[in-house]
N, C-alpha and C positions, 0 to 999 in steps of 0.2 A: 100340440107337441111337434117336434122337428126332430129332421132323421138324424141330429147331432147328439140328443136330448138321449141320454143310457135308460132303456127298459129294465126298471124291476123286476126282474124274475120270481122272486117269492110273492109278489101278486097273483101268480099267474100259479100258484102249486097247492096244493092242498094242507091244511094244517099240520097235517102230522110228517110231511115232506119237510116245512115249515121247521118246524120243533127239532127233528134231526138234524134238521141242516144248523141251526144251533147249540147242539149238544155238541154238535163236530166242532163248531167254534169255539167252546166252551173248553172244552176239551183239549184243543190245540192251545189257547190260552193256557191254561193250565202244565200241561207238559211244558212251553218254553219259558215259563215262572219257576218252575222246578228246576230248570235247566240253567236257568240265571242264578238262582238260587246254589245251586249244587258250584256252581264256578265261584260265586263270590265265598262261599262257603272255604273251600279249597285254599281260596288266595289268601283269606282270614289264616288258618290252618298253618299254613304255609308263613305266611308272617309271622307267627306265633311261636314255630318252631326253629325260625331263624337264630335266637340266643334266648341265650337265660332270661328269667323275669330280673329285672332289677330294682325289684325293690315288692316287700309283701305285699301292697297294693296289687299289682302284676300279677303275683302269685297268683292271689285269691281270684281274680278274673280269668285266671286262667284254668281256674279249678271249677270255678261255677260255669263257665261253658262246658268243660266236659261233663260236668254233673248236669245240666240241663240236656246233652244228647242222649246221654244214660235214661235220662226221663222218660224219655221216647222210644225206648226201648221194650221190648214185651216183660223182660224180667224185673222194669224197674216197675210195673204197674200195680205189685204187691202194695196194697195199703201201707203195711210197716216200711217198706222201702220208701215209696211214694211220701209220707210224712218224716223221713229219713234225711230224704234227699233235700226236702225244703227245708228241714230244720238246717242242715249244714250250709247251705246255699245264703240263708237267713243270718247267720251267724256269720260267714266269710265277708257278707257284705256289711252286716253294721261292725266289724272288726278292722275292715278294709279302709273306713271311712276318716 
């Protein structure tokens, strides 16, 4: 080895030092995916609400996004809701097509 050569430090740490020091990475991945997420989300959003849909195609795409955030929702996780949601979602897209 040479003094150029970078020491691995999690050689040098106990397992369980090891493991957190991965959850912390895991974790920090995590948050700035969400975070990516949340912007491109926005920009979508944001484009969408720029003008009217022009033409039912549009419509319906634009209807099954909000129904799929609804999904995500705690009130939408009612069974009836939840096969609610899919059936309309179901029906806008082979309507759309």
């Amino acid at each position: 080895m040479h003094d150029d050569d970078p020491v691995e430090l999690d050689k040098h740490r106990g397992m369980t030092a090891q493991r957190d020091t991965e959850l912390r990475r895991h974790l920090h991945d995590v948050a700035a995916d969400r975070a990516a997420l949340d912007l491109h989300r926005a920009e979508l959003e944001t484009f969408m609400d720029a003008a009217p849909s022009a033409s039912w195609i549009e419509a319906a795409e634009r209807a099954c996004y909000l129904l799929r955030l609804f999904a995500g929702s705690v009130e939408a996780q009612d069974p009836r809701r939840r096969k609610l949601i899919d059936s309309v979602i179901e029906d806008l897209t082979r309507l759309a097509r």
